[in-house]
C-alpha positions in Angstrom: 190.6 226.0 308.9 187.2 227.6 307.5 185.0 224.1 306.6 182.6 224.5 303.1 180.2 221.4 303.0 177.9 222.9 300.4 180.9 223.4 298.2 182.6 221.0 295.5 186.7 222.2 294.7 186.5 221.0 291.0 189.3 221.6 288.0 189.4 220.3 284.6 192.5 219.7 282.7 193.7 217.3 280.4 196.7 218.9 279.0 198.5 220.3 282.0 196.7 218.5 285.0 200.2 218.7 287.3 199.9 222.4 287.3 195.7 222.1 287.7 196.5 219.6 290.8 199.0 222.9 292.3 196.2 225.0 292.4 193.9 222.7 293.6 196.2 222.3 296.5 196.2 226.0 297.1 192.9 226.1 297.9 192.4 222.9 300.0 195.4 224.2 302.3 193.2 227.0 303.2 189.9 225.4 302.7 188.1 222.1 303.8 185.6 221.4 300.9 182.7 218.4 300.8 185.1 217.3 297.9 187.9 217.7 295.8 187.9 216.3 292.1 190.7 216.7 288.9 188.9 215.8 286.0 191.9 214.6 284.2 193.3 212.2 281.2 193.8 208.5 282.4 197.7 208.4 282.4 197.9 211.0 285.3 195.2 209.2 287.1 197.6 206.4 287.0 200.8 208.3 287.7 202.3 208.6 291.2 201.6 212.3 291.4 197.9 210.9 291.2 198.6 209.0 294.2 200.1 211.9 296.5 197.0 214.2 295.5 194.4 211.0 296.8 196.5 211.5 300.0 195.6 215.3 299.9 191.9 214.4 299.5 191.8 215.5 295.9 190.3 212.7 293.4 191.3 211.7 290.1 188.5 211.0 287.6 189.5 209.9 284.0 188.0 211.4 281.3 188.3 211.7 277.4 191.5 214.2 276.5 190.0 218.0 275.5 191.8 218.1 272.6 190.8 222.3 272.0 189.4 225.2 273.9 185.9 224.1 272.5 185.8 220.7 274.4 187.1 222.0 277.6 183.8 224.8 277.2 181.6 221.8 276.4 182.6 220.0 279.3 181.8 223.1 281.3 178.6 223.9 280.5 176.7 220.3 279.7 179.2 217.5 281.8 179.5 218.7 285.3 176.2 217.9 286.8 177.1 214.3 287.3 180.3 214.8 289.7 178.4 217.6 291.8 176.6 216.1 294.9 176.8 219.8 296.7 174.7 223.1 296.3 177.9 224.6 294.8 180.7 224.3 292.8 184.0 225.8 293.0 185.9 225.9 290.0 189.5 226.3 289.8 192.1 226.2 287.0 196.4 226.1 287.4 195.9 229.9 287.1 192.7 230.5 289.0 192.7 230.0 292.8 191.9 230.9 296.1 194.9 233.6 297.3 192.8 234.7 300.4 190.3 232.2 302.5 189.0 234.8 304.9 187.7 236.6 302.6 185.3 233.9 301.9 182.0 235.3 302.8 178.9 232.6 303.7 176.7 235.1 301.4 178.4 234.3 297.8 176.3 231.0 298.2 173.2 233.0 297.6 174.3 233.1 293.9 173.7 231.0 291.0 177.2 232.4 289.4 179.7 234.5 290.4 183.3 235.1 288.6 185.9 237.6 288.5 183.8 241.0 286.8 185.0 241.9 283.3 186.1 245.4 283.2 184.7 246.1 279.4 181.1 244.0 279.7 178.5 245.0 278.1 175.9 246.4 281.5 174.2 243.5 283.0 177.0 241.2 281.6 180.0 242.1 283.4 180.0 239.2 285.7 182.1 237.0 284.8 185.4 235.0 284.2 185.1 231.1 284.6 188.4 230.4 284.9 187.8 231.1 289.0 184.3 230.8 289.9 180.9 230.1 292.2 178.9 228.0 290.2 175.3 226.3 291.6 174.3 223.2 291.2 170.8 224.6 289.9 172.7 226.6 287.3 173.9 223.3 286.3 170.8 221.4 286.3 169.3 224.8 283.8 171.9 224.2 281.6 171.0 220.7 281.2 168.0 221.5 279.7 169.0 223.9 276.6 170.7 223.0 273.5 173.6 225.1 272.9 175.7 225.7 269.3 178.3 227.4 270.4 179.8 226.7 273.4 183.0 228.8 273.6 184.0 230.7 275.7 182.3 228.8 278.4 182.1 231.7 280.4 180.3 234.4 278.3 178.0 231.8 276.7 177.4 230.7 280.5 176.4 234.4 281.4 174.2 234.8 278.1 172.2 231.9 278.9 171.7 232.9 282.2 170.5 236.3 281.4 168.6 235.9 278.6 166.9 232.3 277.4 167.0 230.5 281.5 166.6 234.1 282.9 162.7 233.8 283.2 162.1 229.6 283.5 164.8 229.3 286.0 165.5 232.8 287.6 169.1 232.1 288.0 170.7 234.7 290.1 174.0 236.1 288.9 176.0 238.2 291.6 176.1 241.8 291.1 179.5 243.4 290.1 180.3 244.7 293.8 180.2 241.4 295.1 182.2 239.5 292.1 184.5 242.3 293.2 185.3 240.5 296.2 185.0 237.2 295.0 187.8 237.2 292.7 190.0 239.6 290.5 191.0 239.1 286.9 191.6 242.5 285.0 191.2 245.9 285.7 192.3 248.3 288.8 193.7 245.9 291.2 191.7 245.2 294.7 193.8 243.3 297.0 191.1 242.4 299.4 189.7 239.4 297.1 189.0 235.6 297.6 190.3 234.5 294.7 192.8 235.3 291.5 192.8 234.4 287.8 195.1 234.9 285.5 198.7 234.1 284.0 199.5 237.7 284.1 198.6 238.2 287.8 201.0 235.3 289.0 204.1 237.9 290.0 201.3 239.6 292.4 201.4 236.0 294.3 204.7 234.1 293.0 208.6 235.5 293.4 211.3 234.6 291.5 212.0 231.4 292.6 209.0 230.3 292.2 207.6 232.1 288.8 211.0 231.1 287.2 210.9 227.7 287.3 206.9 227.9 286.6 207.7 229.4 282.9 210.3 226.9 282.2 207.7 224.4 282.4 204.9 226.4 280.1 204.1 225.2 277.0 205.2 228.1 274.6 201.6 227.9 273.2 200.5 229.6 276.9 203.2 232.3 276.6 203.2 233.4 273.3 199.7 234.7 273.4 198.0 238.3 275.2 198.4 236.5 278.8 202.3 236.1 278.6 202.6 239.5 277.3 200.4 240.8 279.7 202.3 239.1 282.3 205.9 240.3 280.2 205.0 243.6 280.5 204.3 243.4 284.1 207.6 242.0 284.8 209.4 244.4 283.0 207.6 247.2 284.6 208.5 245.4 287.9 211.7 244.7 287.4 212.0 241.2 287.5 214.3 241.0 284.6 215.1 237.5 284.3 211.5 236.1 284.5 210.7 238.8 281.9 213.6 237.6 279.5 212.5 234.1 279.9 209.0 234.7 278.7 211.1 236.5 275.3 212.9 234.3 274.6 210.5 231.4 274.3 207.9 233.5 272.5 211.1 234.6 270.4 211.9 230.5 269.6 208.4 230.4 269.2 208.0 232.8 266.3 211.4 235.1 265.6 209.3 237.7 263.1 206.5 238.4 266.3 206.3 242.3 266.3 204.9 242.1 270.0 207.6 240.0 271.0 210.3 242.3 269.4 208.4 245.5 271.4 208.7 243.8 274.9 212.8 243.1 274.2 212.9 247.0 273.2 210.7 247.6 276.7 213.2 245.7 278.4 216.3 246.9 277.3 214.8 250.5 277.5 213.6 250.0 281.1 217.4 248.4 282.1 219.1 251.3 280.8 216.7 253.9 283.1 216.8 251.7 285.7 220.9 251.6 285.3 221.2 255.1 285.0 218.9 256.6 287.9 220.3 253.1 290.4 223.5 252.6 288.8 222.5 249.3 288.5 220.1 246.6 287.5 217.5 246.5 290.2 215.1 243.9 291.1 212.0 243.9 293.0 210.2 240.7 294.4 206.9 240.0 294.6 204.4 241.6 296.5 202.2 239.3 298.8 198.2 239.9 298.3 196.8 241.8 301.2 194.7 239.8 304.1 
């Protein structure tokens, strides 16, 4: 197994860390890092699952619950710099993970940041997501040092900073958008050749059946009822995967009954059983692809 001393495996998660702690373990059954943290809410540090992920190497560190999108962002950009001891971090979230370890390539340390690109950013700015990314510890120290408003989304305000206001004082070097390419995928065309995935909508490129399925029965409906479960709806439908599909509608259904969206993917998926029924004869399913090596 590839060893990464320069590199800290770090997720945040106060609401959700069980799921945070699977992903964690995804990467550090491909991975050795220098170290393994779950920044976490004090009840699961106490909880037994707490205990099997100290016997993985992964550490549990208290902290106060993010109670909104804007604290997690916070935590992001100003609290990190005291639990990193490395020349990189590695950041990870229960849908952001490493899918493919040898496609880890020695030279993404040469960068300050490097996430998944974003297909519609603005020239200079396309690179990229936080929820799976290659952050320095010097990027950290930078972003010690300004005072900033508005925090949220971590990622894009991360990216602004960087290329504007620290861009000159600090020279913080973000990857280029071939390389984020083969760092990690989000949206877009997909590239299967990639180190790492993020993304509710791209789990049935990595999860079957048995595994998404029970996966979406443990969601909160607040994940699922938003553009990533319908994103990852529409997917299944298109695929096939009826069942996971019908799940995800009938949640976002008990959710809110009158959702237009909602009421378009039942349509897509009663449309798409009666093709599939007519040209087949019957329902077909399709599984999961695995990601290419």
């Amino acid at each position: 197994m590839k060893s990464l001393p320069q590199v800290t495996l770090l997720a945040v998660d106060t609401r959700r860390p069980d799921l945070a702690l699977q992903a964690l373990l995804r990467c550090s059954q491909q991975l050795l890092f220098a170290d393994i943290l779950l920044l976490c809410h004090q009840e699961f540090c106490d909880s037994p699952l707490a205990q099997t992920a100290i016997q993985q190497g992964i550490r549990c560190i208290a902290i106060p619950p993010l109670d909104c999108a804007k604290g997690y962002s916070t935590l992001m950009l100003k609290g990190l710099l005291p639990y990193v001891h490395t020349s990189h971090l590695l950041v990870a979230q229960w849908d952001g993970f490493v899918v493919n370890a040898d496609q880890w390539d020695d030279g993404f340390l040469q960068w300050d940041y490097i996430g998944a690109p974003w297909p519609t950013g603005k020239p200079g700015k396309q690179v990229g997501n936080g929820g799976f990314s290659l952050r320095s510890r010097r990027l950290l120290e930078a972003l010690a040092t300004v005072d900033i408003e508005n925090p949220h989304p971590e990622d894009k305000v991360l990216v602004h900073y960087c290329t504007e206001q620290l861009a000159k004082t600090w020279q913080l070097r973000i990857a280029p958008v071939e390389i984020a390419q083969r760092f990690a995928f989000e949206r877009g065309n997909w590239r299967a050749h990639i180190f790492g995935i993020h993304g509710l909508f791209n789990l049935w490129r990595l999860m079957p059946p048995q595994e998404l399925l029970p996966l979406l029965r443990g969601l909160d409906t607040c994940i699922l009822k938003g553009k990533d479960g319908k994103d990852l709806c529409k997917a299944l439908i298109q695929q096939g995967r009826w069942d996971e599909a019908e799940l995800i509608i009938q949640r976002r259904t008990r959710f809110d009954r009158f959702k237009a969206s909602t009421h378009r993917l039942r349509l897509r998926l009663l449309l798409q059983r009666i093709i599939y029924k007519w040209r087949f004869g019957k329902t077909r399913f399709r599984s999961a692809p695995e990601v290419s090596k």
